[in-house]
C-alpha positions in Angstrom: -25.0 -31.5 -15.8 -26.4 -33.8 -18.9 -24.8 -37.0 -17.2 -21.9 -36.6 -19.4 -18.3 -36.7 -17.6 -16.2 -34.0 -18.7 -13.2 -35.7 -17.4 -11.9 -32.9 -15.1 -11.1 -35.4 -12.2 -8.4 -36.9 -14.0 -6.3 -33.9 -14.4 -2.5 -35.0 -13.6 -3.0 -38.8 -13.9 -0.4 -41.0 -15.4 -1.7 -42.6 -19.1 -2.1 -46.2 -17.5 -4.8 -45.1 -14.9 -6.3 -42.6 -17.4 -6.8 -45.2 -19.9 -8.1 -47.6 -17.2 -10.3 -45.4 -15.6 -11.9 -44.3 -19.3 -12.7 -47.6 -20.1 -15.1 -48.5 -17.2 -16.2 -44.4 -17.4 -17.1 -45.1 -20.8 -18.8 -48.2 -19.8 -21.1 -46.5 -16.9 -21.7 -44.1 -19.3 -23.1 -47.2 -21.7 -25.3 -48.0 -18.4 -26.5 -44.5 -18.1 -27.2 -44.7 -21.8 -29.2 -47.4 -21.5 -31.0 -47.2 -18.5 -32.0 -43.4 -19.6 -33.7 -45.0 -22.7 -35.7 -47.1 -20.6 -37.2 -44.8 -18.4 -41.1 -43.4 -19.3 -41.4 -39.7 -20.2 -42.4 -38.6 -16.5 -40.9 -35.9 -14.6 -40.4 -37.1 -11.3 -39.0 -40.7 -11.7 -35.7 -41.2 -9.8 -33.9 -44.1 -10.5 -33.0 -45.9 -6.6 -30.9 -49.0 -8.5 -29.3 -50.6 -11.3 -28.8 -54.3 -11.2 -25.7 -55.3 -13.7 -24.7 -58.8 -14.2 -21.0 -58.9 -15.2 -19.0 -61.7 -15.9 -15.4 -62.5 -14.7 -14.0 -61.9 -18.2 -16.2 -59.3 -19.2 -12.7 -57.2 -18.2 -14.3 -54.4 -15.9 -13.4 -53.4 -12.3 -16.3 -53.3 -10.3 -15.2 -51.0 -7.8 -13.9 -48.5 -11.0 -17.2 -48.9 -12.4 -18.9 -47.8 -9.4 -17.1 -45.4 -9.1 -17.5 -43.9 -12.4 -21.1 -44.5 -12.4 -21.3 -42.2 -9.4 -19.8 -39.7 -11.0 -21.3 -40.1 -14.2 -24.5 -40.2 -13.0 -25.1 -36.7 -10.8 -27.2 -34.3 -12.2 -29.1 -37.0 -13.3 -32.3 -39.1 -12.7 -30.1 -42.0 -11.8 -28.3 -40.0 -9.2 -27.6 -42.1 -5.9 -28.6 -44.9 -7.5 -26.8 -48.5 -5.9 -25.4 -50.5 -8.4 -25.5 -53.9 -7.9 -23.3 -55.7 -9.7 -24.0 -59.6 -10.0 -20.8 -61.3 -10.4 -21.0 -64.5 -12.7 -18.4 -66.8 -12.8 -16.3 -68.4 -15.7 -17.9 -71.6 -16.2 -17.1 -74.0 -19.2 -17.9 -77.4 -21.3 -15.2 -79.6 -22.0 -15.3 -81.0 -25.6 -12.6 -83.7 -24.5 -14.9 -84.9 -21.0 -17.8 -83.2 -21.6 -17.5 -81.7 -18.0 -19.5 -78.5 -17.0 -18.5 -76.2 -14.4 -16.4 -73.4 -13.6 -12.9 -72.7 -14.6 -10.0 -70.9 -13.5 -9.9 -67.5 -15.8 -6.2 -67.9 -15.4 -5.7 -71.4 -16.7 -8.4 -71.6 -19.1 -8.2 -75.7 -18.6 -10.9 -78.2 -17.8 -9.5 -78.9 -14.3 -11.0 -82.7 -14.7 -8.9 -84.0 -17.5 -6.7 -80.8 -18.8 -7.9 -80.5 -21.5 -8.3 -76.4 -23.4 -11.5 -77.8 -25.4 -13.7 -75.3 -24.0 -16.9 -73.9 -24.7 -17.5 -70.9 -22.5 -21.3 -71.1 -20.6 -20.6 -67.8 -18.9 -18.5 -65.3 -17.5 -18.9 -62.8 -20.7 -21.6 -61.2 -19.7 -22.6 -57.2 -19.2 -25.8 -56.5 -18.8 -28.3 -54.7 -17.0 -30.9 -56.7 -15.5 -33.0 -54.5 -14.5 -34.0 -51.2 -12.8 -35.9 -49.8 -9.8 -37.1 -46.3 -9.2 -39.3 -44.4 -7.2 -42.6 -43.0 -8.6 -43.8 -39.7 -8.3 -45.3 -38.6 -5.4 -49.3 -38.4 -6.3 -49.1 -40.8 -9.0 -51.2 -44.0 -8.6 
């Protein structure tokens, strides 16, 4: 297997969960992607984990991610990798109060003085921090 899903597992789904479960299949396949480019031309490297940051509106479902990563990542050097997905919340500056802090995703309100004059800090974020593998055995 290349690390490509062929999509065989979703065989008799309904169009709501297929189209969910595509969009975080397409983004572990991103990961893959990405963490595939990064590795050094060396037989032997196994990747062991992937650390992702991902914001609370970066509009993914960790536990569908995982999932698809698993499955998107067998046959692969990444295979059994953990992915650890740092969670950062939605955190704001009001332009009314100039209050910084974190925010309801929900309300989308300074919760200080009401006010929808936000700048967003964070909580858009998707991206992988960084990688660990396991050398080969011999190398120094």
């Amino acid at each position: 297997m290349t690390g490509r899903y062929d999509g065989s597992m979703l065989a008799g789904w309904g169009p709501k969960a297929y189209i969910e479960f595509m969009h975080e299949l397409s983004i572990a396949q991103s990961i893959v992607d990405i963490v595939l480019q990064h590795l050094p031309p060396s037989d032997g490297i196994h990747v062991t984990k992937v650390r992702l940051t991902l914001g609370a509106m970066a509009g993914v479902v960790p536990d569908s991610l995982e999932f698809c990563f698993g499955a998107i990542t067998q046959g692969t050097q990444i295979e059994g990798a953990v992915l650890e997905i740092e969670r950062m919340p939605l955190t704001a500056r009001c332009g009314n109060c100039g209050r910084e802090g974190e925010i309801e995703p929900t309300l989308f309100a300074c919760p200080s003085c009401g006010s929808n004059r936000l700048t967003i800090l964070t909580g858009r974020e998707m991206q992988v921090r960084d990688i660990e593998v396991d050398e080969p055995k011999g190398v120094t």
